[in-house]
KEZA-400550 format. One record per residue (C-alpha): x, y, z. Coordinates in nm, 4 decimals. Layout:
BEGIN
KETI        px        py        pz
KETI         X         Y         Z
...
This chain:
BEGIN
KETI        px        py        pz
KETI    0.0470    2.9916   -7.9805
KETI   -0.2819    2.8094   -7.9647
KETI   -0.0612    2.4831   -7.9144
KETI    0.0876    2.6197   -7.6008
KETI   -0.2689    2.7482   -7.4912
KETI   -0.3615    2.3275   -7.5550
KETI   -0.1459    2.1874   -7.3901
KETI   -0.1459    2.4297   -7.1075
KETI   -0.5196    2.3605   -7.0974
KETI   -0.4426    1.9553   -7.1188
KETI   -0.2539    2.0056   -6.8489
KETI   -0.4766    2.2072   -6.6101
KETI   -0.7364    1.9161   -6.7085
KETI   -0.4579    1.6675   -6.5604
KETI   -0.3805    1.8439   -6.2363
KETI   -0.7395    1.8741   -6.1706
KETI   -0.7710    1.5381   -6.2024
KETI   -0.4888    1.4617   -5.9961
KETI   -0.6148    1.6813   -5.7154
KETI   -0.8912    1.4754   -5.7016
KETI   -0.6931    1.1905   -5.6776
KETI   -0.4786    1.2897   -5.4056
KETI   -0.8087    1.4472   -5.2312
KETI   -0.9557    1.1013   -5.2287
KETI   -0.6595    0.8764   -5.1316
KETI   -0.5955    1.1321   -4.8311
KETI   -0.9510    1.0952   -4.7488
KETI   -0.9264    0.7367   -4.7169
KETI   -0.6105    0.7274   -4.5405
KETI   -0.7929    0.9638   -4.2803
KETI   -1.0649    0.7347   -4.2350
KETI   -0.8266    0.4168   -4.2187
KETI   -0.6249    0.5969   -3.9404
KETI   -0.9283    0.7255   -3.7686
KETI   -1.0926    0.3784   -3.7707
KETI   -0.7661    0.1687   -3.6390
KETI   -0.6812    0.4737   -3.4109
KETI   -0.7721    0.3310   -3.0011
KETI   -0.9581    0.5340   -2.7441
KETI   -0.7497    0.7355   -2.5338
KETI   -0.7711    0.5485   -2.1544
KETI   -0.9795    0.8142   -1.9315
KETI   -0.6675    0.9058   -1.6655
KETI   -0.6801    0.7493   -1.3417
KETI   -0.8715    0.8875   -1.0614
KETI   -0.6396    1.0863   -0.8290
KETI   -0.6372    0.8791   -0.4558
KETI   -0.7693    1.0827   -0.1839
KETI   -0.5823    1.2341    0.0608
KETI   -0.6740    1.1175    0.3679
KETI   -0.5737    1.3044    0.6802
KETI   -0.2887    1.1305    0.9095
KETI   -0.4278    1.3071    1.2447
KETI   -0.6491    0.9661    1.3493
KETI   -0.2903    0.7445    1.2404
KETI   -0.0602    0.9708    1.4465
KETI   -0.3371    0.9359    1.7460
KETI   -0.3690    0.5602    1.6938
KETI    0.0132    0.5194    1.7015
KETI    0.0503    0.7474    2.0530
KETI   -0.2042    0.5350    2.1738
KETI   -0.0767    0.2119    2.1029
KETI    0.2565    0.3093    2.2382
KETI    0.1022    0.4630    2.5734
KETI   -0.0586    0.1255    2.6078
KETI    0.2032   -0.1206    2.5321
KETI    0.3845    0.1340    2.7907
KETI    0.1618    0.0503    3.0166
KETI    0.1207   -0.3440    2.9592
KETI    0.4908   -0.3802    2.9785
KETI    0.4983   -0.2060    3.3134
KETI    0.1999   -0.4754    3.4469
KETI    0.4513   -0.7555    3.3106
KETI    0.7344   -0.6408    3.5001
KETI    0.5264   -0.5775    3.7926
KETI    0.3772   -0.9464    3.7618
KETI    0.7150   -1.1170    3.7177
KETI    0.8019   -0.9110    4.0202
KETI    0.5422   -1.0465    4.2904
KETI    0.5844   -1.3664    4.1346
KETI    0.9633   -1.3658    4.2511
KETI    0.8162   -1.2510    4.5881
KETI    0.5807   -1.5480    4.5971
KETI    0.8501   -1.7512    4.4982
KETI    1.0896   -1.6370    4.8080
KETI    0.8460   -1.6116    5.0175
KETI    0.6839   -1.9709    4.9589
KETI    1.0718   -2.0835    4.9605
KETI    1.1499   -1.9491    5.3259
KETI    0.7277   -2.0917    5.4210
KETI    0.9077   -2.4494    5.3411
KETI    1.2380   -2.4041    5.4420
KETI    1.0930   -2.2800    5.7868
KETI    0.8294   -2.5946    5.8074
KETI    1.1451   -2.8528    5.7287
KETI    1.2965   -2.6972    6.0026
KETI    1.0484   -2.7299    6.2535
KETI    0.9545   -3.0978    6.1325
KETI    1.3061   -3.2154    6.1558
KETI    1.3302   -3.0670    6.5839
KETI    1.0375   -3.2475    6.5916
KETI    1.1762   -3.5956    6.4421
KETI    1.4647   -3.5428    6.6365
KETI    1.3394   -3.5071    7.0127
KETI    1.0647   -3.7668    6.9228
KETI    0.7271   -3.5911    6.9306
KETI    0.4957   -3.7731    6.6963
């Protein structure tokens, strides 16, 4: 029996040695994986939310105005034809006249 009780002791001797082992080589793995392992990136800052009430007033505006500039381009193209016609029928009248006056011989 005291050869059982031997070897049982040679063999606690050997797993406690082992353990030791293994306690070491996990240690250094730890460390290797801990010193390769990269920062986590801080998560990006969240955008603010910026309120659309000045956007939705800038975009009524701009369309009240370009309302309004459009108008004041048809109203210009309008007296423009006026001026036109009106210069037209000024000339048309004033060849008139100067061709009587050719005609009966007033110089």
């Amino acid at each position: 029996m005291s050869d059982a009780l031997e070897k049982a002791e040679a063999a606690v001797r050997e797993a406690e040695t082992n353990t030791a082992d293994v306690a070491h080589i996990v240690a250094a793995v730890l460390a290797t994986q801990a010193a390769q392992q990269q920062p986590v990136p801080a998560p990006a800052p969240v955008p603010a939310r910026r309120p659309i009430g000045p956007y939705v007033a800038a975009g009524i505006g701009g369309a009240v105005a370009l309302t309004f500039l459009a108008m004041a381009a048809a109203l210009l193209a309008v007296a423009v034809a006026v001026g036109a016609v009106c210069a037209t029928v000024c000339l048309l009248v004033l060849r008139s006249i100067w061709q009587d006056m050719q005609r009966k011989g007033h110089r």
